[in-house]
Structures are given as C-alpha cells and as structure tokens.
MDTraj code that builds the backbone (N, CA, C; nanometers):
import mdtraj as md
import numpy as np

residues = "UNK UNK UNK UNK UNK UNK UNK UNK UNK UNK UNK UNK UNK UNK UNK UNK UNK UNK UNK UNK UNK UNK UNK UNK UNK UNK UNK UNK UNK UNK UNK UNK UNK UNK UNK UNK UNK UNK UNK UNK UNK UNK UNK UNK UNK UNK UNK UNK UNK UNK UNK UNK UNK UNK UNK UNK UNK UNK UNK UNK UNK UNK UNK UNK UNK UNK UNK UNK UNK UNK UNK UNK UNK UNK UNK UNK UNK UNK UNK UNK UNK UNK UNK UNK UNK UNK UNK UNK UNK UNK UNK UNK UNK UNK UNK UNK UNK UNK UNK UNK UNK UNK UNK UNK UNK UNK UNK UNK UNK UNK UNK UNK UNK UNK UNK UNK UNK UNK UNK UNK UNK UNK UNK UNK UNK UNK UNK UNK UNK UNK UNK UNK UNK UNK UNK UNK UNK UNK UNK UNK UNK UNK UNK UNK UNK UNK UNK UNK UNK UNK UNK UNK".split()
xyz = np.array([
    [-6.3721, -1.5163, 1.4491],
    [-6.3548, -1.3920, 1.3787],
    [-6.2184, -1.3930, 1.3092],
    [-6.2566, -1.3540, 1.1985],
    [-6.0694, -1.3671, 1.0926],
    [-6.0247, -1.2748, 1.1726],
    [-5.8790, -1.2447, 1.1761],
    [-5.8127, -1.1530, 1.1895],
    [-5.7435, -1.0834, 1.0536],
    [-5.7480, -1.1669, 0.9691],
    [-5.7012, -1.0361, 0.8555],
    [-5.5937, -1.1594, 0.7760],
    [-5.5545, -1.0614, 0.6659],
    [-5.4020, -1.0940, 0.6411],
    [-5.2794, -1.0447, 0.7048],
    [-5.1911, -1.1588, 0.7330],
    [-5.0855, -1.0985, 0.7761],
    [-4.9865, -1.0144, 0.6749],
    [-4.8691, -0.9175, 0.7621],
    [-4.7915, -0.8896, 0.6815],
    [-4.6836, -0.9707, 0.6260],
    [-4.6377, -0.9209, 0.5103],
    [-4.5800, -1.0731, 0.4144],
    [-4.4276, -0.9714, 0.4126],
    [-4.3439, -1.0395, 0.4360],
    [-4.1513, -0.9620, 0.4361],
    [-4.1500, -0.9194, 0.3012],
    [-4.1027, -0.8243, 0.3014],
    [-4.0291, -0.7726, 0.1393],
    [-3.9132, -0.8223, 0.0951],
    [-3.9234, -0.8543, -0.0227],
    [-3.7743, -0.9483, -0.0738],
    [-3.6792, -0.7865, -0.0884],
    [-3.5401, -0.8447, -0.1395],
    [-3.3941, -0.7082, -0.1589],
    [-3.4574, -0.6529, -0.2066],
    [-3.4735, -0.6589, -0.3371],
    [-3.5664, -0.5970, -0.4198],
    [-3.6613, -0.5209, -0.4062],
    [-3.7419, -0.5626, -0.3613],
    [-3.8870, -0.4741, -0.3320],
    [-3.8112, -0.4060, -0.2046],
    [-3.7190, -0.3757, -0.1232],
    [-3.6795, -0.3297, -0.0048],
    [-3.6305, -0.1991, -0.0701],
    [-3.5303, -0.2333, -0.1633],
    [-3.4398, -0.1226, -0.2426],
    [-3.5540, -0.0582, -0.3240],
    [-3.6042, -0.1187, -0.3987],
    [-3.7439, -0.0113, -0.4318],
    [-3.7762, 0.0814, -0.3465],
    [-3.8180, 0.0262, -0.2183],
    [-3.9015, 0.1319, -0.1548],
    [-3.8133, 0.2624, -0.1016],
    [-3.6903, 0.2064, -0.0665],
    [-3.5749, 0.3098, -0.0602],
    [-3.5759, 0.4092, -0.1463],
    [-3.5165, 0.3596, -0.2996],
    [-3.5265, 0.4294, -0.3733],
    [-3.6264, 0.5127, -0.4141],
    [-3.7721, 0.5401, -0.3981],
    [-3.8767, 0.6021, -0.4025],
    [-3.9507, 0.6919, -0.2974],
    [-3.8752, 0.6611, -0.1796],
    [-3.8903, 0.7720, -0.1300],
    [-3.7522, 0.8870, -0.0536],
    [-3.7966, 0.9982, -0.0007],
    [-3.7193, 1.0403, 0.0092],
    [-3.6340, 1.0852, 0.1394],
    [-3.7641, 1.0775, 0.2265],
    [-3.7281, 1.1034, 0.4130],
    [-3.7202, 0.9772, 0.4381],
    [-3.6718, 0.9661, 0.5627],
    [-3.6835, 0.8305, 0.6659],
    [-3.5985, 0.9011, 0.8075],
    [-3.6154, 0.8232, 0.8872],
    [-3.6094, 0.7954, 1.0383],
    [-3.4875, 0.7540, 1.0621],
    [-3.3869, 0.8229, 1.0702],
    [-3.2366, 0.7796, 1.1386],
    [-3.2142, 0.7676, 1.3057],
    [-3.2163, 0.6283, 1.3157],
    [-3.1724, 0.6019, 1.4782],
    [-2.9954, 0.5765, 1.4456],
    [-3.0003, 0.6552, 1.5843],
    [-2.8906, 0.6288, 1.6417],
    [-2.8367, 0.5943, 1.7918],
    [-2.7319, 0.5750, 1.8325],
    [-2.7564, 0.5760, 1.9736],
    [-2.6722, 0.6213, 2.0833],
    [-2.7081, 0.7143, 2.1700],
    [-2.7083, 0.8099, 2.2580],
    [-2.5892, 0.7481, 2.3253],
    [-2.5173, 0.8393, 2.3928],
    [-2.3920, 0.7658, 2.4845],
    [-2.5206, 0.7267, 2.6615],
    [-2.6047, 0.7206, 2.6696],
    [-2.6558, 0.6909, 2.7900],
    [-2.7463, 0.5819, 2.7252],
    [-2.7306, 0.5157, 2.6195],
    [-2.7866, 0.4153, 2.5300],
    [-2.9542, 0.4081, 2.5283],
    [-2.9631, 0.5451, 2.5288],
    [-3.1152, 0.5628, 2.4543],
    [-3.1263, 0.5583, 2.3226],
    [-3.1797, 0.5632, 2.2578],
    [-3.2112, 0.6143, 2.0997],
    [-3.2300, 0.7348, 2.0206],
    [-3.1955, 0.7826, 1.9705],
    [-3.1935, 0.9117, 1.9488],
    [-3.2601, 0.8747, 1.8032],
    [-3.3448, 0.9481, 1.7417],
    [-3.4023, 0.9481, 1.6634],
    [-3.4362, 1.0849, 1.5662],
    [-3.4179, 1.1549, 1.4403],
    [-3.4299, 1.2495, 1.3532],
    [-3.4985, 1.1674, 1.1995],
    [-3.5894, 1.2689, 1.1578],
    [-3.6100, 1.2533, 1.0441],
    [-3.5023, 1.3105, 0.9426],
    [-3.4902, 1.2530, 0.8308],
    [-3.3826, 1.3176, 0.7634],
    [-3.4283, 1.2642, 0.6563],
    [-3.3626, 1.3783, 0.5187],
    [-3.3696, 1.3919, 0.3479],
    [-3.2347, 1.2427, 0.3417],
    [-3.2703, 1.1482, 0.2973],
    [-3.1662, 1.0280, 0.2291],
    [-3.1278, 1.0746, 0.1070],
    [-3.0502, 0.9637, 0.0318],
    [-3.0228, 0.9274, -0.0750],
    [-2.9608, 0.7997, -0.0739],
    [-3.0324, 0.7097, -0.1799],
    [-2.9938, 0.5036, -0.1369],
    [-2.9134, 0.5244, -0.2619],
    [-2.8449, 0.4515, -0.2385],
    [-2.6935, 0.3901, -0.3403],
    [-2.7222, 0.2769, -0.3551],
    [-2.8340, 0.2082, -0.4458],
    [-2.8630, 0.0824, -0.3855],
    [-2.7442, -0.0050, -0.4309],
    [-2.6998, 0.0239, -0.5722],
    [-2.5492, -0.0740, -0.6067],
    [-2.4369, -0.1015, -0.5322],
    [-2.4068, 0.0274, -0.4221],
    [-2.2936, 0.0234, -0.3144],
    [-2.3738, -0.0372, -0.2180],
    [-2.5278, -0.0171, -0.1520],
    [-2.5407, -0.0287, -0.0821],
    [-2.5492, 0.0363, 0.0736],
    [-2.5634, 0.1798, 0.0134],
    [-2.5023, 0.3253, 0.1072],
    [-2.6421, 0.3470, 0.1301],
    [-2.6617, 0.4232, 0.2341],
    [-2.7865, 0.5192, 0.2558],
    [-2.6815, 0.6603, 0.3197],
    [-2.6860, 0.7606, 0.2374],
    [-2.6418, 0.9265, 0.2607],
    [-2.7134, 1.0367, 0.3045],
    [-2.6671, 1.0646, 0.4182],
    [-2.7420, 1.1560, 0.4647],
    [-2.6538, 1.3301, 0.5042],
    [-2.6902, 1.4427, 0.4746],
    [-2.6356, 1.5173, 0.4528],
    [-2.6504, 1.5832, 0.5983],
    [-2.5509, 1.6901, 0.6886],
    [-2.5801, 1.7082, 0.7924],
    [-2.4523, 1.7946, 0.8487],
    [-2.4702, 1.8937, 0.9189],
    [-2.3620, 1.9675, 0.9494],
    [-2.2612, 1.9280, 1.1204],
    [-2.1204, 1.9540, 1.0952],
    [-2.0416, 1.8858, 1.1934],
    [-2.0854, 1.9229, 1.3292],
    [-2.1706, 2.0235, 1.3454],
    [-2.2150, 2.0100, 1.5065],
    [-2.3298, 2.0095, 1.5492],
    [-2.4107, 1.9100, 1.4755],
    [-2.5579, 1.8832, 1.4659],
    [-2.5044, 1.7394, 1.5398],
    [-2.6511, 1.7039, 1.5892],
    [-2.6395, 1.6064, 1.7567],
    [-2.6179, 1.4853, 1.6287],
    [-2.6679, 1.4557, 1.5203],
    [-2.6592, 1.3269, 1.4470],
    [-2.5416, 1.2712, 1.4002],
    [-2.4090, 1.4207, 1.4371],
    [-2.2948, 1.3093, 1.3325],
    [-2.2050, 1.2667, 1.5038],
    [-2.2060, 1.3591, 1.6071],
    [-2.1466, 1.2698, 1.7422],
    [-2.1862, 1.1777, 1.7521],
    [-2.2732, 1.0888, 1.8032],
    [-2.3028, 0.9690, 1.8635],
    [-2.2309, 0.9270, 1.7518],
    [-2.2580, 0.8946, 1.6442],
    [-2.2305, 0.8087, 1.4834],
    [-2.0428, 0.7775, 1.5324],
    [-2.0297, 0.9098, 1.5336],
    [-1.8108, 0.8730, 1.5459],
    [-1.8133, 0.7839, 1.6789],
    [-1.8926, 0.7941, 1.8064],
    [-1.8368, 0.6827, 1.8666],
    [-1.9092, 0.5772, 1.8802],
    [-2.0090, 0.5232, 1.8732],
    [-2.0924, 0.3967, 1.7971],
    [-2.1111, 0.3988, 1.6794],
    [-2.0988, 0.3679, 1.6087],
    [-2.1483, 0.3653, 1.4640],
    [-2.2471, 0.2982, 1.3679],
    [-2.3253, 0.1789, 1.5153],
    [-2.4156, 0.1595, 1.4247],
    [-2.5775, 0.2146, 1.4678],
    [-2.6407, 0.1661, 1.3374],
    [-2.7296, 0.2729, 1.2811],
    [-2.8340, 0.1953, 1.2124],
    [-2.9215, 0.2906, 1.1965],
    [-3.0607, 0.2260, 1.1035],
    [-3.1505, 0.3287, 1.0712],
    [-3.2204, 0.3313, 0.9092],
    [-3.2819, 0.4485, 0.8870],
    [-3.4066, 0.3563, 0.8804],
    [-3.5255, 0.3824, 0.8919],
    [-3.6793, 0.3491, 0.8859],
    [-3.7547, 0.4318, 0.7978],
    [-3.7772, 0.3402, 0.7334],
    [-3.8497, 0.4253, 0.5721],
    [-3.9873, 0.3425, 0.5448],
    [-4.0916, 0.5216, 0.5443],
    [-4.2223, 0.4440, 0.5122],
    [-4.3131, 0.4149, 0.3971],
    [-4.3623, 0.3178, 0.3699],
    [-4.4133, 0.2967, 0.2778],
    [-4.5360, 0.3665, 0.1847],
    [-4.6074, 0.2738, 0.1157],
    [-4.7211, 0.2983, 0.0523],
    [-4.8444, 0.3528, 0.1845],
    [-4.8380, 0.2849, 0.2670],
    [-4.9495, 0.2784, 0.3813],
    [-4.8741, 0.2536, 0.5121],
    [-4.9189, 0.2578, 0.6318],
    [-4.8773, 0.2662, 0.7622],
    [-4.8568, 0.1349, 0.7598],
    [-4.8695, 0.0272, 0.7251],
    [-4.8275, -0.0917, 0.7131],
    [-4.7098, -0.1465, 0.6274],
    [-4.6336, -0.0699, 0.6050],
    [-4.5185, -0.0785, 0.4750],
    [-4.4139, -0.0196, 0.5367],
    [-4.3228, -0.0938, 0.5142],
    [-4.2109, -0.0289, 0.5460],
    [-4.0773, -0.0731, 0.5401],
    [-3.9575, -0.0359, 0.4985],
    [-3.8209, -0.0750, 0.4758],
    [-3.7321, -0.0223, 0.5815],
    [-3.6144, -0.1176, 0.6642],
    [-3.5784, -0.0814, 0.7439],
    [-3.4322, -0.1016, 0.6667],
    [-3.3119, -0.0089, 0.6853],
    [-3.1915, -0.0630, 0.6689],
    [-3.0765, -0.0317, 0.7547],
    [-2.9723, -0.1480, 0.8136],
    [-2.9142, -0.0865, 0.9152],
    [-2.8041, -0.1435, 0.9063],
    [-2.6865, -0.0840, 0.9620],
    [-2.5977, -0.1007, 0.9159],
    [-2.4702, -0.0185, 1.0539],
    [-2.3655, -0.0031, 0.9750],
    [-2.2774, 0.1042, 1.0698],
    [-2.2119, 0.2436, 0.9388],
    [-2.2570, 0.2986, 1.0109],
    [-2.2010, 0.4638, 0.9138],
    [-2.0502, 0.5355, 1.0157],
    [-2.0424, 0.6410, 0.8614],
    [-1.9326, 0.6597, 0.9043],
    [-1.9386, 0.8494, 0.9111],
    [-1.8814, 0.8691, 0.9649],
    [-1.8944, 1.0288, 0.8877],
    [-1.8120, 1.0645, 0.8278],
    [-1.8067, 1.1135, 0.7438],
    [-1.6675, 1.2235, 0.6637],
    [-1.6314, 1.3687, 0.7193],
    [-1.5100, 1.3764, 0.6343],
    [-1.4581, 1.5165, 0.6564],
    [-1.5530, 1.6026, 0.6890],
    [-1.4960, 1.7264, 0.7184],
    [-1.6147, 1.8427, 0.7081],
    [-1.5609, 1.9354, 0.5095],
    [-1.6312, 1.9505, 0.4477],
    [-1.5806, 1.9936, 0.3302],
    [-1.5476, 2.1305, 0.3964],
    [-1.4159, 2.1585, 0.2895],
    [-1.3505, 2.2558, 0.3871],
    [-1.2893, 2.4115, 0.2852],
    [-1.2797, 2.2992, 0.1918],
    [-1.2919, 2.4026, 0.0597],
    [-1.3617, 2.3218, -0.0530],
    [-1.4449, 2.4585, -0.1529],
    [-1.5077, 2.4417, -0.2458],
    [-1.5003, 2.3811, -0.3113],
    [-1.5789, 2.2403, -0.3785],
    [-1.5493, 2.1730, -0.4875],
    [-1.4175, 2.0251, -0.4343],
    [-1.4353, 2.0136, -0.2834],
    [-1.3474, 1.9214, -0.2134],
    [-1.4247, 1.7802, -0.2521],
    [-1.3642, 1.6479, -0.2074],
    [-1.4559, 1.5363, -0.2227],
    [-1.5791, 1.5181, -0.1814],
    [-1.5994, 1.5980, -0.0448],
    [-1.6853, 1.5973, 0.0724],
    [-1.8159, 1.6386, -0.0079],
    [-1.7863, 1.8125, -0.0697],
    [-1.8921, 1.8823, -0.1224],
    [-1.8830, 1.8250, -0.2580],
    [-1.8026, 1.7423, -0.3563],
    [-1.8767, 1.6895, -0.4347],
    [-1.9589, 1.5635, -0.4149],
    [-1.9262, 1.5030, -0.3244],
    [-2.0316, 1.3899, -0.2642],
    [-2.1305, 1.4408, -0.2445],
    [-2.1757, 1.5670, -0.1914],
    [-2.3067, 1.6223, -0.1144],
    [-2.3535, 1.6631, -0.2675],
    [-2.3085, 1.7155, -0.3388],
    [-2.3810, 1.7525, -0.4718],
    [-2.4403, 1.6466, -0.5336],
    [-2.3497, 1.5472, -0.5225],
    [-2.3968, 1.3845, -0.6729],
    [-2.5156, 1.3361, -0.5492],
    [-2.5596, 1.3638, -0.4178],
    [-2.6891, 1.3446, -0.3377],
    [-2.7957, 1.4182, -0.4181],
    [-2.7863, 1.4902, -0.5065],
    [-2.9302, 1.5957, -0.5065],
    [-2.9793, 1.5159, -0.6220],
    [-3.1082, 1.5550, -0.6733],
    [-3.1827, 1.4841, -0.7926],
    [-3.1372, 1.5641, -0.8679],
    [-3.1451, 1.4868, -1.0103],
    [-3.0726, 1.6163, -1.1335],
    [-3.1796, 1.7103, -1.1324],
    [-3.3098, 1.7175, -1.1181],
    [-3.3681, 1.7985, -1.1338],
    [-3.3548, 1.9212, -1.0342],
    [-3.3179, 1.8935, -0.9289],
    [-3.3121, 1.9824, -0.8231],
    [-3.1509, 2.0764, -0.8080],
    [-3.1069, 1.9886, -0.8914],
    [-2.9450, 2.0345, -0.8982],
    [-2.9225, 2.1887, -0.9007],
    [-2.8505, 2.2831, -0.7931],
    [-2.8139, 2.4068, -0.8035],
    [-2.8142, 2.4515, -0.9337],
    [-2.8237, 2.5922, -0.9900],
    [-2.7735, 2.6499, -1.1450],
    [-2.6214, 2.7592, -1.1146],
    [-2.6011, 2.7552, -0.9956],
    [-2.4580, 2.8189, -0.9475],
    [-2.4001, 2.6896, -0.8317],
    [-2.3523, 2.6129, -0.8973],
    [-2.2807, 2.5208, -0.8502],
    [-2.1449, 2.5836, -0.7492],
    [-2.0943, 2.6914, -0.8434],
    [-1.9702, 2.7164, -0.7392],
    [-2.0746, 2.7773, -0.6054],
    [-2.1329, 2.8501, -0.6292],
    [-2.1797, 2.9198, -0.5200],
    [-2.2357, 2.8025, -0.3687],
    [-2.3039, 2.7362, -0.4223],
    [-2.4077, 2.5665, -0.3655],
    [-2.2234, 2.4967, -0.2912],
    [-2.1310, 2.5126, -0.2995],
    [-2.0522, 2.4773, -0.2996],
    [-1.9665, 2.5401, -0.1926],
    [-1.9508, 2.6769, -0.1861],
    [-1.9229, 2.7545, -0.0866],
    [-2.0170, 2.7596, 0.0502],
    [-2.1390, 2.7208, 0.0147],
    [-2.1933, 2.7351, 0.1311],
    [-2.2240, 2.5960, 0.1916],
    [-2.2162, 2.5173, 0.1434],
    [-2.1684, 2.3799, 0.2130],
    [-2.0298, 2.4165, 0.3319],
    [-1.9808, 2.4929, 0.2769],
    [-1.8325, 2.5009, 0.3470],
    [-1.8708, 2.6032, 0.4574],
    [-1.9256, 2.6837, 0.4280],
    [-1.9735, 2.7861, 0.5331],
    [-2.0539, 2.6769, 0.6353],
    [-2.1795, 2.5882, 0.6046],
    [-2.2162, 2.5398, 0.6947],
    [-2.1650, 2.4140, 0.7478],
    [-2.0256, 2.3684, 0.6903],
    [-1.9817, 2.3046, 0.8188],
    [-1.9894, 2.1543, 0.7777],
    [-2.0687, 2.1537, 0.6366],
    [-2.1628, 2.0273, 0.6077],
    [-2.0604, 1.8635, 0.6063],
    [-2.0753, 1.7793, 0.6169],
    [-2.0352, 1.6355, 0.6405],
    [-2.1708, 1.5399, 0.5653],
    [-2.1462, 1.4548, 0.5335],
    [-2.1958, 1.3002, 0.4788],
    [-2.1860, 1.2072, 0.5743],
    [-2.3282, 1.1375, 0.6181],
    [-2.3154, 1.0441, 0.6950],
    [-2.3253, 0.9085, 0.5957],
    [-2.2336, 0.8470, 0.5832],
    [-2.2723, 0.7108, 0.4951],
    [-2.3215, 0.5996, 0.5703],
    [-2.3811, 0.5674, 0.5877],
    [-2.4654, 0.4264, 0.6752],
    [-2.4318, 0.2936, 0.5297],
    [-2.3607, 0.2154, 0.5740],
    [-2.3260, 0.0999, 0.4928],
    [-2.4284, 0.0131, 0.5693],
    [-2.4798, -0.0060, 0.4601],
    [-2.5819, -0.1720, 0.4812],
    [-2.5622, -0.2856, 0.4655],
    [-2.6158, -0.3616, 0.5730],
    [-2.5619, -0.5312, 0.6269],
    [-2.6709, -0.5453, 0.6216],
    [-2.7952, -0.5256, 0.6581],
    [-2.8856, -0.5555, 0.6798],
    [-3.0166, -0.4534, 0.6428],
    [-3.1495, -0.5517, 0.5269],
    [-3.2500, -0.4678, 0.5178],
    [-3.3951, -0.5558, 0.4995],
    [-3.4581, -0.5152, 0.6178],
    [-3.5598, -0.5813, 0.6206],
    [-3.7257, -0.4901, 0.6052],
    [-3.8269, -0.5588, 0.5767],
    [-3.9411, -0.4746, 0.6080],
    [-4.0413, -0.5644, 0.5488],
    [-4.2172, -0.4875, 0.5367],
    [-4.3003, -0.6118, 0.5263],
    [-4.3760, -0.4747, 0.4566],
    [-4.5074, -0.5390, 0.4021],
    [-4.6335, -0.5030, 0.3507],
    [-4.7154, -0.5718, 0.3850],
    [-4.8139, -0.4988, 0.3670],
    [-4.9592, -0.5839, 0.4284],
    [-5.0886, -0.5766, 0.2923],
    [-5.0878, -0.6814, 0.2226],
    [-5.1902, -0.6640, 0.1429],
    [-5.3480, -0.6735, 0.1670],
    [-5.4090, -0.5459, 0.1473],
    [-5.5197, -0.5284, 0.2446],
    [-5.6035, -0.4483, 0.0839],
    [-5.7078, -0.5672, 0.0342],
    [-5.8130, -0.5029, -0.0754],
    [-5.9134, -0.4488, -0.0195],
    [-5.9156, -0.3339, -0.0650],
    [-6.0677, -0.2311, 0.0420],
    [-6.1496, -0.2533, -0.0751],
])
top = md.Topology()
chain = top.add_chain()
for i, resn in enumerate(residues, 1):
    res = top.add_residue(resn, chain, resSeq=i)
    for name in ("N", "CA", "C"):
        top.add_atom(name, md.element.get_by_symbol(name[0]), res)
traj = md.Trajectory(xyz[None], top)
C-alpha cells in the first residue's frame, strides 16, 4: 500500500512567503518551570531585517518569560494542515511607550497594514501609552517548515 507523498522542506523563500501572507501564528515561549507556554498572536515579518513583531502590553504573561529566556519561536500555518513555517530565534522586548509618538509607539504603528492604519494617529498613539503597550522583536536564526503536495 503507497503511503503517499512525503512532505518536501520549504526553501528561505517560500518560508518568508508564507510569513509574509499570513497574519496570526503561535508564539512559544518558555515558562520559568520550563514548560512551554504558548499564545496565538497578530505578527508582522520584516523579512529584510529578519524580525518577526509582535505587539503586546508590559504585564501580559508573553513579554516576562521573553526578558529572562529569550529564546523563542512563532509557528505559522499554511495553505493546508500540512504547511507550515516555523521561525525561531531570541527576542527582545522594548520599552514600554511612555509618551505619544515615542520610538516604541512609532514602531507599533509602522506594524499595521496601510490599509488598516488609524485616521487619528495622535489619538492611536495615546492609547498605546495608556495600555502599557511594548514590541516583542523575535530576531531570526533560524526558519524552517515543509508542504505536502497532495492532488485531489
């Protein structure tokens, strides 16, 4: 009995594609009792730096563990349950933006799609600061994943 085709690795390329096209993925991190801690989260890939950004406020469980381990990996899914891009790396967190229009909250702004972009920027700006908000940057060393070509 065949078993099928196997799955075939994704080259940089086709990896950073799949990054770039979608928009959630799976941030592990890891727990000070070295479990895994795991959240879905809204990205944004930098594929030229090589960043994966994730937006997140300073006393949400995802930016502690990060300051004292730092490494990390987001899991991003593909076309089909068989697809998928992994990238991992060590992140860092930033400041908390602290006033309006700081580096912090313009980093969190150049994250949004132009289309989605606030129309009261100062305002989108103040309330970053109200909530506390931080940038997790996950620098990538490493990105792997596979597809499975399967003709129905």
């Amino acid at each position: 009995m065949s078993q099928g085709p196997a799955p075939r690795p994704l080259s940089d390329d086709a990896l950073s594609e799949l990054l770039s096209s979608q928009q959630f993925g799976t941030l592990a991190t890891n727990k000070s009792t070295g479990h895994p801690h795991l959240t879905t989260m809204l990205y944004h890939w930098d594929a030229e730096a090589r960043i994966v950004r994730f937006s997140t406020t300073a006393d949400r469980v995802k930016a502690k563990p990060l300051r004292r381990d730092p490494r990390a990996a987001v899991h991003v899914p593909g076309g089909d349950v068989w697809s998928f891009a992994v990238a991992e790396g060590e992140a860092e967190v930033s400041e908390v933006t602290a006033v309006p229009g700081d580096a912090t909250g313009r980093e969190l702004l150049g994250m949004i799609p132009e289309a989605a972009k606030p129309q009261d920027e100062q305002a989108f700006l103040e309330q970053l600061v109200a909530e506390r908000r931080v940038v997790i940057r996950l620098k990538v060393s490493r990105l792997y994943g596979t597809a499975l070509d399967v003709n129905g």
